[in-house]
C-alpha positions as CSV (number, residue, x, y, z in Angstrom):
1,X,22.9,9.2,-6.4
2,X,19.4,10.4,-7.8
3,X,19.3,12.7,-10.5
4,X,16.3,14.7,-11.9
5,X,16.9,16.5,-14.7
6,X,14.5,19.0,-16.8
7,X,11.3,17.7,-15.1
8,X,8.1,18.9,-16.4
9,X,4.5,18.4,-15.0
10,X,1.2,19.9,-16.3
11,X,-1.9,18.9,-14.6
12,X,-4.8,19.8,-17.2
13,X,-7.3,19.1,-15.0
14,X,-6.9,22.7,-13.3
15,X,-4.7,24.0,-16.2
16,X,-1.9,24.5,-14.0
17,X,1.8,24.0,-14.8
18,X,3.8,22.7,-11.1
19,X,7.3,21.8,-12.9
20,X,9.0,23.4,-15.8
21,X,12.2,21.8,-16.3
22,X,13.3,21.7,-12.3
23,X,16.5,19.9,-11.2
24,X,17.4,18.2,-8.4
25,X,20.0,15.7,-6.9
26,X,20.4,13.9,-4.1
27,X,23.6,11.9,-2.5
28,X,23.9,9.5,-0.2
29,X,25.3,10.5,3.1
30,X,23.4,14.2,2.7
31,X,20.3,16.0,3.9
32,X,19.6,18.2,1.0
33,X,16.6,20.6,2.3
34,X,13.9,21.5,-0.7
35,X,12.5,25.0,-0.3
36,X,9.8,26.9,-1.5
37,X,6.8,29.2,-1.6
38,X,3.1,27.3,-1.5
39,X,2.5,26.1,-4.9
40,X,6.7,26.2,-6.1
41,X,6.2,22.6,-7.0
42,X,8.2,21.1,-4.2
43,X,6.0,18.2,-3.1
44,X,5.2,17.6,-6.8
45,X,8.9,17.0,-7.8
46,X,9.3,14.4,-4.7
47,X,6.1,12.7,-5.8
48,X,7.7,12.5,-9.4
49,X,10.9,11.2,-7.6
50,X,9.2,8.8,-5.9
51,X,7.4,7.6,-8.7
52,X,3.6,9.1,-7.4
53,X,3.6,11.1,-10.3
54,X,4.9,10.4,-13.8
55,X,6.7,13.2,-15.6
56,X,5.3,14.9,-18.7
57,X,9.1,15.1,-19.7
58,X,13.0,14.9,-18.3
59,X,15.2,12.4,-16.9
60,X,15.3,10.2,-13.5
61,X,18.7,8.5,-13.2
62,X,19.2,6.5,-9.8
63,X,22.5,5.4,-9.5
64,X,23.4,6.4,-12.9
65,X,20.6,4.5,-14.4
66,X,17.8,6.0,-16.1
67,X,14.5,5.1,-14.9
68,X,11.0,5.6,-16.2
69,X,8.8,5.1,-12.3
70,X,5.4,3.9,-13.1
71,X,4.8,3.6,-9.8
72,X,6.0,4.4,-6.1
73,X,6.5,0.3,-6.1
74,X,9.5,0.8,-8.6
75,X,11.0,3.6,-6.8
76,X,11.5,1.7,-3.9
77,X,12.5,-1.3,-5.7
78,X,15.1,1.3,-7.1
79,X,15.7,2.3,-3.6
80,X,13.7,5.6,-3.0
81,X,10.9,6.1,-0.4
82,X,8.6,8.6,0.3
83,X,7.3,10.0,3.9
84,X,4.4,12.2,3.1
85,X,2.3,14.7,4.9
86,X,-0.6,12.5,5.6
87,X,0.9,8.7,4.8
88,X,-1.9,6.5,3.8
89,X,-2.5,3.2,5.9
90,X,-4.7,0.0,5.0
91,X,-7.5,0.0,7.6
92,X,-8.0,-2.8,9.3
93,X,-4.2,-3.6,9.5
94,X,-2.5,-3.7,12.4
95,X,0.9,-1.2,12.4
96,X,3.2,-3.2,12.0
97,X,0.9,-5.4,9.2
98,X,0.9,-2.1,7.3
99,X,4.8,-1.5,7.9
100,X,5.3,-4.8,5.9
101,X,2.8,-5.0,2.9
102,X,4.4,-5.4,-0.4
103,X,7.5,-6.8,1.4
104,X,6.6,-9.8,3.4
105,X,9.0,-12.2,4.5
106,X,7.8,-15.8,3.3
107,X,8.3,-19.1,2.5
108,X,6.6,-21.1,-1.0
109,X,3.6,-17.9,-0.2
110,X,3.3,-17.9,3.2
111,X,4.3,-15.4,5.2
112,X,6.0,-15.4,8.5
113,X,4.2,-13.4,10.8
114,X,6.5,-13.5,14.0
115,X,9.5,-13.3,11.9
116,X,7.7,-10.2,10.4
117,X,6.8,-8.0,13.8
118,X,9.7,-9.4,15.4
119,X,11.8,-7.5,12.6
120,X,9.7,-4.4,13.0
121,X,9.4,-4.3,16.6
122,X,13.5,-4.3,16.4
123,X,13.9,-1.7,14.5
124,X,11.1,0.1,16.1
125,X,13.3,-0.5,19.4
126,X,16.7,0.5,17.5
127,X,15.6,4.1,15.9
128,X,13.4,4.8,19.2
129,X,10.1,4.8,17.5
130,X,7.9,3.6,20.4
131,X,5.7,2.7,18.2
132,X,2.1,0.5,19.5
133,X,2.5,-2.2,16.9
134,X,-0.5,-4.1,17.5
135,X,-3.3,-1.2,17.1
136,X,-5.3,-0.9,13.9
137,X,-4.1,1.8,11.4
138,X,-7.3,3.8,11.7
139,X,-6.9,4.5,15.4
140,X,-3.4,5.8,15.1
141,X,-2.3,9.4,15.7
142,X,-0.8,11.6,12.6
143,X,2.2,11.3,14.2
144,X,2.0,7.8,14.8
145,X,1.4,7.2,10.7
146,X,4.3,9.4,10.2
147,X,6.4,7.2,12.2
148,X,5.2,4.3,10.8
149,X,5.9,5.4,7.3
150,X,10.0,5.9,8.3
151,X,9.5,2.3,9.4
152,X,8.4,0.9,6.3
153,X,11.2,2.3,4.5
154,X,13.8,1.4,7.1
155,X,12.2,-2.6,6.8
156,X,13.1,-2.0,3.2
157,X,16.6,-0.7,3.9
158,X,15.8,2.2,1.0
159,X,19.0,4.3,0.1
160,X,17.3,7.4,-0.2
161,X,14.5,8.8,1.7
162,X,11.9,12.1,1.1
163,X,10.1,13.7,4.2
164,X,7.3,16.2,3.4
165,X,6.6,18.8,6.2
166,X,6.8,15.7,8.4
167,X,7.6,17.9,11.6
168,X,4.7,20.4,11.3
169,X,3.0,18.5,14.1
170,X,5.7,16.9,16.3
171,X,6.0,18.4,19.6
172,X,9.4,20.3,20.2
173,X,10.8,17.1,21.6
174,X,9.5,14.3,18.9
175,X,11.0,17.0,16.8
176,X,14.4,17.3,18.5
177,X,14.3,13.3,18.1
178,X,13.6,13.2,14.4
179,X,16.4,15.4,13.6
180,X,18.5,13.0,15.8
181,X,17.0,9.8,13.2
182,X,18.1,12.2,10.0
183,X,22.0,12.2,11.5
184,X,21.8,8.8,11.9
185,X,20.7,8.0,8.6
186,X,23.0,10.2,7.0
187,X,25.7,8.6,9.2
188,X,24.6,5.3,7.8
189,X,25.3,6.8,4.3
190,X,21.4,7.1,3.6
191,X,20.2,10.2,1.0
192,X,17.7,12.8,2.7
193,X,15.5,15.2,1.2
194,X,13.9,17.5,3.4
195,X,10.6,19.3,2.5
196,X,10.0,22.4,5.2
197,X,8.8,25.4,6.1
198,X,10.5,25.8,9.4
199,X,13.8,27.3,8.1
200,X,15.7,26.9,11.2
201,X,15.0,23.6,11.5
202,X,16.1,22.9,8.6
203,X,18.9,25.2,7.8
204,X,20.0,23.9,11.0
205,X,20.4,20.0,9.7
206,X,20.8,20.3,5.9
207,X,24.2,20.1,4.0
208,X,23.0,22.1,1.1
209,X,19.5,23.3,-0.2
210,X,17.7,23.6,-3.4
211,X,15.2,26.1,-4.0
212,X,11.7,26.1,-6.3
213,X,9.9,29.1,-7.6
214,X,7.4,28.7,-9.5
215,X,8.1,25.1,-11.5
216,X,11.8,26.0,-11.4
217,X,15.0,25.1,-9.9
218,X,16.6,28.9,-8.5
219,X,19.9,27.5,-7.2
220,X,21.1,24.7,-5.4
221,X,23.7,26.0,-2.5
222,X,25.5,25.0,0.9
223,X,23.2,25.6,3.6
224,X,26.2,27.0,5.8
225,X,26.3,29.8,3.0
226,X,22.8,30.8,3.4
227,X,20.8,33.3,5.9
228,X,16.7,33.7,6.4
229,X,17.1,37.2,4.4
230,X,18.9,35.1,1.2
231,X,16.7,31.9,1.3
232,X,13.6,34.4,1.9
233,X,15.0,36.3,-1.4
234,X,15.5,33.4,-3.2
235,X,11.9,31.7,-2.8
236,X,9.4,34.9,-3.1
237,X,11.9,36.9,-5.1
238,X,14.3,39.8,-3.7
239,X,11.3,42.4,-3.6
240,X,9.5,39.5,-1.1
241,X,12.4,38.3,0.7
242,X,13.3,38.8,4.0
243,X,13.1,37.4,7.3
244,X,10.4,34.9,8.8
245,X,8.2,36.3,11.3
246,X,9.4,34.7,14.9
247,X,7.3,34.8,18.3
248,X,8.5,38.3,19.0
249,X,7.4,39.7,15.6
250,X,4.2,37.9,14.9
251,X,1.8,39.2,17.4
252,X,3.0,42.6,15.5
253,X,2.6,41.8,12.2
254,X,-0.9,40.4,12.5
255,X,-2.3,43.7,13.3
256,X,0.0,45.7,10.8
257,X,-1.4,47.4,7.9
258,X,2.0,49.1,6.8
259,X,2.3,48.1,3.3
260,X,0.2,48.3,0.5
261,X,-0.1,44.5,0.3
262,X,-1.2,44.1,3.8
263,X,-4.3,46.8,3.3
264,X,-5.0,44.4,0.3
265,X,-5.2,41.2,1.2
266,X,-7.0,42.9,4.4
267,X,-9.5,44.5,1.8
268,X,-9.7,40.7,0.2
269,X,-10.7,39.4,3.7
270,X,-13.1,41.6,4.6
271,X,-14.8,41.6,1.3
272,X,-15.1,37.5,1.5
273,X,-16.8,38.6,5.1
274,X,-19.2,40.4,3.5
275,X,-20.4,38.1,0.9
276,X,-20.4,34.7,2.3
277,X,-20.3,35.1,6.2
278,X,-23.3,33.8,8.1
279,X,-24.8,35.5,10.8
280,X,-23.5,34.8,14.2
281,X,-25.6,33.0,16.4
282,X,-27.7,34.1,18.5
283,X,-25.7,33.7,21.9
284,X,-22.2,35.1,21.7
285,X,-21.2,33.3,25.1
286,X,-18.1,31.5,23.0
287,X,-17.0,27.8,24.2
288,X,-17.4,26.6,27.7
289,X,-16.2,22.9,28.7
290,X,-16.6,21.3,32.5
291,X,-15.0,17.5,33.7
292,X,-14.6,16.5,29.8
293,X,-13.8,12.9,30.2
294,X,-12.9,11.0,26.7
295,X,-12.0,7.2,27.2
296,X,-12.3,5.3,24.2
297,X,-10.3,1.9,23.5
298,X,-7.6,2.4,21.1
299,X,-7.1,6.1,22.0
300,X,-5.2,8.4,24.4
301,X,-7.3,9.7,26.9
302,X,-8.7,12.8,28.6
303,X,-10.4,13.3,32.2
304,X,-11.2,16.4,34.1
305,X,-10.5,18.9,31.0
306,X,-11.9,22.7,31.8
307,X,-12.1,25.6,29.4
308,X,-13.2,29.1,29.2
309,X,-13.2,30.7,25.8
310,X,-15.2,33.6,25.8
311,X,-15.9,35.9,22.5
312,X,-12.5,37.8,21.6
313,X,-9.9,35.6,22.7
314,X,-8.1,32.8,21.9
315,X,-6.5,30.0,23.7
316,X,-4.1,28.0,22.8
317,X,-3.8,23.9,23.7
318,X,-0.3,22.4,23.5
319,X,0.7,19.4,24.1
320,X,2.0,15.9,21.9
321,X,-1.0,14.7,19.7
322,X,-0.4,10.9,20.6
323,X,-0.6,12.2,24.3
324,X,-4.6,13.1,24.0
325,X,-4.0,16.5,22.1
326,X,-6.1,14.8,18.9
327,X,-8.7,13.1,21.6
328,X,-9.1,16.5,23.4
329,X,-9.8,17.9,19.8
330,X,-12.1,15.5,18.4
331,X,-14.0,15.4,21.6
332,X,-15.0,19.2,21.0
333,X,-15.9,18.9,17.8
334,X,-18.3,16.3,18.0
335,X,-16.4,13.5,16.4
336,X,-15.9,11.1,19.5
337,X,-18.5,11.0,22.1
338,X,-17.4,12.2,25.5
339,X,-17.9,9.6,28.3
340,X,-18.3,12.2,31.0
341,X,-18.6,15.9,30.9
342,X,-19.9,19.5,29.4
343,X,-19.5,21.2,26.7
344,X,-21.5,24.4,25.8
345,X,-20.8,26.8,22.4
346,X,-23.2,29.6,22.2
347,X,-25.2,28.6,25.3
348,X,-26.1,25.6,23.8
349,X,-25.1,22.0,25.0
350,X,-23.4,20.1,22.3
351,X,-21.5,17.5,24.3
352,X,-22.0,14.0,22.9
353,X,-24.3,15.0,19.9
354,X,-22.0,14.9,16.9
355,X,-20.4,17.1,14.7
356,X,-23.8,18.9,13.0
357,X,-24.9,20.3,16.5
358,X,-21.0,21.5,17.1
359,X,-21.6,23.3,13.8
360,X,-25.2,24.5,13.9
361,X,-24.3,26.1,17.4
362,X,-22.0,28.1,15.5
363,X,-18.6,26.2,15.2
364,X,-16.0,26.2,13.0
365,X,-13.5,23.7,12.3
366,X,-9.8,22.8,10.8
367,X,-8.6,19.7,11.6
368,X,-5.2,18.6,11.7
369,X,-6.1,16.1,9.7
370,X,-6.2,18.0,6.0
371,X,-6.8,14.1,4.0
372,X,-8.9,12.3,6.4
373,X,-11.4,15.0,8.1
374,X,-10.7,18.4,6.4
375,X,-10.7,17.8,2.7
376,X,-11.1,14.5,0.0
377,X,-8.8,15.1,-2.4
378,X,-10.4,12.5,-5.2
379,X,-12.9,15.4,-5.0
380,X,-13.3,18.1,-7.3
381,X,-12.4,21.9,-5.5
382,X,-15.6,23.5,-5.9
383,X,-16.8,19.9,-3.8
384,X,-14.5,20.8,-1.2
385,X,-15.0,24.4,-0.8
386,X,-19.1,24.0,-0.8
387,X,-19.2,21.2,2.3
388,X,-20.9,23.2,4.9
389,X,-22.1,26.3,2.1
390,X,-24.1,23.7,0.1
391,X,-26.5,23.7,2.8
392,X,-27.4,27.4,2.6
393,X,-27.5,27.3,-1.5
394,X,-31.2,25.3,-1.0
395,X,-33.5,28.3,-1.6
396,X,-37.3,28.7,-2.2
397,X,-39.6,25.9,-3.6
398,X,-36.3,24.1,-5.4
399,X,-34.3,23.8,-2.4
400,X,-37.0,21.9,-0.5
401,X,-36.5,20.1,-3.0
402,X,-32.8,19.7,-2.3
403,X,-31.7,21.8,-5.7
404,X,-29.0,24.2,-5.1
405,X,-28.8,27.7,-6.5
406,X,-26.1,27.0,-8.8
407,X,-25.4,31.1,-9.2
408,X,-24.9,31.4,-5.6
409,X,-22.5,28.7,-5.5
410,X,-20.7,29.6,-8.2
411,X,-20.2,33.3,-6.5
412,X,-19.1,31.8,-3.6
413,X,-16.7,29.0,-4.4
414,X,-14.6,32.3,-6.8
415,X,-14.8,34.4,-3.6
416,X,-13.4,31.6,-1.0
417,X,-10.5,31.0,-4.0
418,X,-9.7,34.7,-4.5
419,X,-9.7,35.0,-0.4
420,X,-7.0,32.0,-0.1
421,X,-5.0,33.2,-3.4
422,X,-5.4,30.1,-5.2
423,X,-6.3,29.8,-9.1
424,X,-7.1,27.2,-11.0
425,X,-10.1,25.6,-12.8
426,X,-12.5,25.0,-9.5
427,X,-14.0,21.8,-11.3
428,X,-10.2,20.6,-10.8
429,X,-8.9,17.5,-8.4
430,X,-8.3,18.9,-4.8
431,X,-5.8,16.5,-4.7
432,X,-3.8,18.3,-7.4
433,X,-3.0,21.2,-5.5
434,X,0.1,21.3,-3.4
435,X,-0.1,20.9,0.2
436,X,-0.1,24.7,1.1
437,X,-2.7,26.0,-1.0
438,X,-4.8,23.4,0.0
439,X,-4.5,24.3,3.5
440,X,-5.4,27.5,2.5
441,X,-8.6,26.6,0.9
442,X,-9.8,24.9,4.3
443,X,-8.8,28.2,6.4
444,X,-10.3,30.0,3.7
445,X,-13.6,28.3,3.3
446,X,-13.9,27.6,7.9
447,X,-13.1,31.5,8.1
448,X,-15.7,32.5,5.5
449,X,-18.6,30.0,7.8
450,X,-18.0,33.4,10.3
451,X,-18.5,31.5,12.8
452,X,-18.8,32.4,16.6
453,X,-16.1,30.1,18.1
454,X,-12.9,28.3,15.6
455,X,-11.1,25.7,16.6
456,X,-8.0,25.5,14.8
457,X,-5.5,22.3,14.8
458,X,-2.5,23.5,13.2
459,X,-3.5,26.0,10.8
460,X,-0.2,27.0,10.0
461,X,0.5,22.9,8.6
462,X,2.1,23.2,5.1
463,X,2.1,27.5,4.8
464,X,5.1,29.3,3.5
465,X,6.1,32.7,5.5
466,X,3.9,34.7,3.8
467,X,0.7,32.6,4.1
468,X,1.5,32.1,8.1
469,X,1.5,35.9,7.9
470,X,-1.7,35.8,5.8
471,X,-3.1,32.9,8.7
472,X,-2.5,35.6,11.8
473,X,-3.5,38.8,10.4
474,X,-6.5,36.9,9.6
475,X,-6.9,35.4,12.8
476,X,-6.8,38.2,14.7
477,X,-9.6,40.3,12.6
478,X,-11.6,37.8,13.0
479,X,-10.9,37.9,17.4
480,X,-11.3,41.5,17.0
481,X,-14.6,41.2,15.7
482,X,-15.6,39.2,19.0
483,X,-15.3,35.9,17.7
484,X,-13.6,33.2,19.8
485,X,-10.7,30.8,18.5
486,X,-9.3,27.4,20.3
487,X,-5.5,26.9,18.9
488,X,-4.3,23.1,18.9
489,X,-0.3,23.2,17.7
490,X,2.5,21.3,18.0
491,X,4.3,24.4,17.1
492,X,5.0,26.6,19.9
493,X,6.1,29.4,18.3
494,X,2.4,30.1,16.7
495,X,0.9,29.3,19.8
496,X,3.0,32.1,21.5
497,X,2.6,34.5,18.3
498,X,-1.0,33.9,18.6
499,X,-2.9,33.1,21.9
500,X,-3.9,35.3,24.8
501,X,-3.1,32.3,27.0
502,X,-1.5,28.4,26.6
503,X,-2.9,25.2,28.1
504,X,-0.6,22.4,28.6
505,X,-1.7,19.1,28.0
506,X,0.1,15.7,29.4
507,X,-1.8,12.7,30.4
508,X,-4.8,13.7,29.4
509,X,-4.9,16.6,32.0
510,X,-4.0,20.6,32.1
511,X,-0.8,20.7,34.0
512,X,0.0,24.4,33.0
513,X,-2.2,27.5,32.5
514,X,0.2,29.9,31.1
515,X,-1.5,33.9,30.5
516,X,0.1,35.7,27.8
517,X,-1.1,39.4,28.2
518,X,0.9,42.1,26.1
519,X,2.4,39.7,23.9
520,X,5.4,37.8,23.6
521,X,9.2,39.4,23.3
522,X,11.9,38.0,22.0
523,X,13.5,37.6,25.3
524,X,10.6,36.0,26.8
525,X,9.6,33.6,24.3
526,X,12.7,31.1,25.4
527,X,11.5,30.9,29.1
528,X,8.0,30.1,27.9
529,X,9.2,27.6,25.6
530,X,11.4,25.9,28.3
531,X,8.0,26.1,30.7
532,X,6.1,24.6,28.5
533,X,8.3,22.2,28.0
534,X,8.6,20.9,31.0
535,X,4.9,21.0,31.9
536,X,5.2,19.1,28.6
537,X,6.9,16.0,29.8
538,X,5.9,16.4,33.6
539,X,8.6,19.1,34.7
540,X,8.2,21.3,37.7
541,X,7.9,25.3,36.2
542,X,8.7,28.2,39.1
């Protein structure tokens, strides 16, 4: 059994307090789901558990032993392992190289290499992984480093094992299949923590449930005793509670300006539009993309890929991200190089000629990726928020000189902050903020570029309820306004909450076109789901 008892963690970097005296516990044979708003301190307390982070004060006993982690090598020594978000790999490596670092299997100090893939292509096999073993680290999928990190763990049989928002972008079915791995584990008598945002998921799987608000521990409870309206209480407060938007509620609430917090945060939007937006560019003629054709060694594939994203509307991709959904995405952005194809944004052709021309022709981008393309979090915030702004601070006869007008920036990076709700010290880590409010930096500071055409890899990664609520309303202002917006998600309910038609990826190719005029009911939004599906994994749809 873990125990945390009367945890404490102040980061004075930021001046931000993320734990004041939370608890948690963890036993084996149990998925115990950890829930919370953006910012609770949810991820902080697993990093802390899994000795990432060191406590300012309180108690970690593991097995009724207390223990002072210096390091996530002593947690796992002590048997606890972390999956997170975006698991870091040693480049160059190959998979299953990575899987076994810090755990070799050797002999007087040398290691034995077959014995060590043939253990990890077994287990690979036994837990259904399907894992490429032999590619590098840096060519591998999000999904794929996910993957890879429950492997490393499972090569060094750890008793108890944290997931952080690992499903956020799994396709229905790798989903379906992970929540199949968490039974097994807690049939094996393995301890599971569950870090989520998707409440039926996970309401669905866990035995009880601890919530966080704000640095403390609310309750710990049976999940079978709890509802949406009660966990939604019990994470924003009773006045905030209630339950999460669905597919049939969404595409209705991101236009509503019912309450006085809506007109708000509305008001706070528009505002940000107004002081840091650029100009559109001069051709609105949105994103056009003829024969795309991305074949690159290491990497799923795409051939033959057509679009038509004109100005106010958006279209949604879906698909599974090791199946071409990334390629398809980097492809348009300008980070891999088509090998055959067009692609026009703004009337201007930006196929093959890197990310700058995708941006100067008026793109906008948030990757999937939040560590490795989106953000650096060894940065400082006001670095992150001022990647693409910097450009336009350069004014007069001192920015041809490459000196930035430190007022203007300074205005800026407080009106992106105020627009994504996050406070803090902006000359603070990135990397200290939790996963959600970073996330809402980077939709903050792409949505504040105005640009004509956004393409969007799942923005919702990582956002509580209200800030997916935040996300559409957003969204859709900014489609109203005759902007253009390409949606890549694993999750299909935002895709059907949110695009005006879906795209099905499989193979590389569009086998679906699915329109979505008037919205999405209730009723409807389990026939589309089954549809895509299928298209999906290569089904026939009527």
């Amino acid at each position: 059994m873990v125990e945390l008892k009367g945890i404490q963690k102040y980061f004075p970097s930021n001046g931000v307090t993320a734990l004041d005296g939370a608890d948690f516990d963890l036993r084996p044979g149990e998925i115990h789901a950890l829930l919370g708003e953006n910012g609770a301190g949810k991820s902080t307390l697993m990093h802390v558990m899994a000795g990432y982070l060191k406590p300012g004060a309180g108690h970690i006993l593991i097995d009724g032993k207390e223990r002072r982690l210096a390091a996530p090598t002593e947690a796992l020594q002590a048997g606890v392992g972390m999956v997170r978000q975006h698991p870091h790999m040693a480049a160059g490596f190959t998979l299953w190289e990575d899987c076994i670092l810090g755990a070799e299997p050797h002999f007087m100090g040398i290691v034995n290499r077959r014995k060590a893939r043939e253990t990890i292509n077994a287990l690979s096999e036994r837990w259904g992984f399907n894992l490429p073993l032999d590619k590098t680290t840096e060519t591998l999928t999000i999904s794929q480093r996910q993957k890879a990190a429950v492997l490393a763990l499972l090569f060094r049989k750890t008793d108890y094992l944290i997931f952080d928002e690992v499903t956020a972008v799994l396709s229905p079915g790798e989903t379906a299949a992970l929540l199949h791995l968490f039974d097994r584990l807690r049939a094996e008598g393995k301890g599971i923590v569950i870090i989520s945002h998707k409440l039926e998921e996970t309401l669905g799987i866990a035995d009880r449930v601890s919530v966080l608000r704000k640095g403390k521990t609310v309750t710990t409870l049976a999940a079978s005793s709890l509802d949406y309206e009660t966990v939604g209480a019990l994470m924003f407060g009773s006045d905030r509670g209630g339950v999460p938007a669905t597919a049939g509620t969404i595409r209705e609430t991101a236009v509503s300006e019912t309450t006085q917090g809506t007109c708000n945060e509305v008001s706070r939007a528009a505002s940000l539009q107004a002081a840091v937006a650029l100009p559109l560019p001069a051709s609105s003629a949105g994103l056009l993309v003829r024969g795309l054709a991305v074949e690159l060694r290491g990497r799923p594939f795409i051939r033959n890929v057509d679009i038509d994203l004109p100005p106010g509307k958006i279209v949604g991709i879906a698909g599974v991200r090791d199946s071409g959904l990334e390629t398809l995405e980097l492809g348009i952005t300008g980070f891999l190089r088509p090998s055959g194809g067009k692609i026009t944004l703004g009337g201007r052709d930006i196929g093959g000629k890197g990310t700058r021309a995708f941006r100067d022709a008026g793109g906008a981008y948030i990757s999937a990726d939040r560590v490795g393309f989106a953000l650096a979090p060894v940065l400082r915030l006001r670095d992150t928020i001022i990647i693409h702004l910097h450009r336009r601070s350069r004014r007069g006869v001192l920015g041809a000189l490459g000196i930035m007008d430190r007022q203007f920036i300074k205005s800026r990076v407080g009106d992106i902050m105020a627009a994504a709700g996050v406070e803090g010290n902006p000359r603070g880590m990135t990397g200290s903020l939790s996963g959600g409010m970073q996330q809402r930096i980077i939709l903050a500071r792409e949505f504040a570029e105005d640009a004509a055409v956004l393409v969007l890899a799942e923005p919702g990664w990582g956002l509580d309820r209200s800030g997916r609520e935040r996300l559409n309303r957003e969204l859709r202002a900014q489609v109203q306004k005759g902007k253009a917006a390409l949606l890549f998600s694993t999750d299909l309910d935002e895709l059907l909450s949110l695009s005006d038609e879906i795209l099905v990826l499989r193979n590389g190719e569009f086998s679906d076109r699915i329109p979505l005029d008037g919205g999405t009911s209730q009723s409807t939004a389990g026939e589309l789901k089954e549809r895509i599906g299928r298209a999906m994994i290569g089904g026939s749809h009527d």
